[in-house]
Each structure stands twice: as structure tokens, then as C-alpha cells.
N, C-alpha and C positions, 0 to 999 in steps of 0.2 A: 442324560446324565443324572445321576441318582445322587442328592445332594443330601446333608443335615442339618441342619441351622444349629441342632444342638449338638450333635459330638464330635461335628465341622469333618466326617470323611468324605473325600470328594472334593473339597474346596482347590485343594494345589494343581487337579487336572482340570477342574472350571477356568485355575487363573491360568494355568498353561494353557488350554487352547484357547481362550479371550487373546492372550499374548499372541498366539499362531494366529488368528485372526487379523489382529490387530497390527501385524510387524510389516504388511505392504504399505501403509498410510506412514510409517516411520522417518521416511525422507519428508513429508511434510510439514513436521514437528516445530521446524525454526522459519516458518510460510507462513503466512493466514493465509487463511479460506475465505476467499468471497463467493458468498451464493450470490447472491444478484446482480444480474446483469446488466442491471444499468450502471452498478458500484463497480462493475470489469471494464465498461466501457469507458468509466469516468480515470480510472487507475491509467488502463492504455493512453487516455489522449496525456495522462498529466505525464507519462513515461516519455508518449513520441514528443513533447513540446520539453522536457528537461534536455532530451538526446538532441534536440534543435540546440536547442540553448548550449551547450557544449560543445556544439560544433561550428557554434558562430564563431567570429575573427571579435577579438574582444574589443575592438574600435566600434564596433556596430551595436552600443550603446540603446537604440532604440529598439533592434530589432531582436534583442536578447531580452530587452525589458520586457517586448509584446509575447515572448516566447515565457518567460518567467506567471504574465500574467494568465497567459492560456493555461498554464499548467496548477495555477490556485483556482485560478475558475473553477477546473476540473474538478480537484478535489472538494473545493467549496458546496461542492454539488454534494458532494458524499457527506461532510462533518456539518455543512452550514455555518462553521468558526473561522473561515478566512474571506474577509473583504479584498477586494483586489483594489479599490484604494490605497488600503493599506500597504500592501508591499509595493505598489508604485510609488509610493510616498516614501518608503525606505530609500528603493534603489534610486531615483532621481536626488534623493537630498543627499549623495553620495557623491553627486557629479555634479558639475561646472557646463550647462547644455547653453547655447546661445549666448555665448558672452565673448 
């Protein structure tokens, strides 16, 4: 393509085919993109331990906790900003366990 920097002919068919190019990645827009595979792995486990957690019976108190924890682990893995202390600390000081 035969471009000008200075009397800009050719700019509107640069930016229309850039657009033609560019219009199959278009459903991606409102996604991130993870390149790395260890950060897709970490995203999958925190996905299948929320889909746990959601599917427990809400009496099962521990085992939504353990499923809660798995799924900060995961992430922790990727941002390194969530202690899983921490949100056991939350959700236990929510409940009344052994009394």
C-alpha cells in the first residue's frame, strides 16, 4: 500500500483494511487474553473450585470453605495479593462452627 505521512492519501484504506483484519478478534474485546499457561491453568482450577462451591448444599459450611480456598490459592498463584488466611478468616468469622 502506497501511504503519505504528508498529504495522508491512502490512510482510510490502511485504516479500513487494519479494521478487515482486525474485525475476527472483535468477540474478544470484553475477554482478556491469557498468554500463559500456567495463568489458564491457575484461572481453570479457580473456575472448577467456584462451580464446586456453587454446587455445594449451603449446610456444608466446610466444604465450601475448602472449595473457596482452592479457588484463592489458584488465583494467588497469578496476582500473588490473596492470602488464603485471609479469606478463611472472613468466611469462618461469619459462622458459629462448634458450639
Amino acid at each position: 500500500m502506497a501511504i503519505s505521512a504528508v498529504a495522508a492519501p491512502g490512510v482510510s484504506a490502511l485504516l479500513d483494511r487494519l479494521a478487515a483484519r482486525v474485525a475476527p478478534l472483535a468477540g474478544f474485546a470484553h475477554e482478556p487474553l491469557i498468554t500463559r499457561t500456567r495463568h489458564r491453568a491457575a484461572v481453570a482450577e479457580a473456575s472448577a473450585a467456584l462451580d464446586s462451591f456453587r454446587h455445594l448444599p449451603d449446610g456444608e459450611v466446610a466444604l465450601r470453605a475448602e472449595e473457596l480456598r482452592r479457588a484463592a490459592q489458584a488465583i494467588g498463584r497469578i496476582t500473588g495479593a490473596i492470602r488464603v488466611e485471609d479469606v478463611l478468616n472472613e468466611i469462618f468469622a461469619r459462622f458459629c462452627l462448634g458450639k
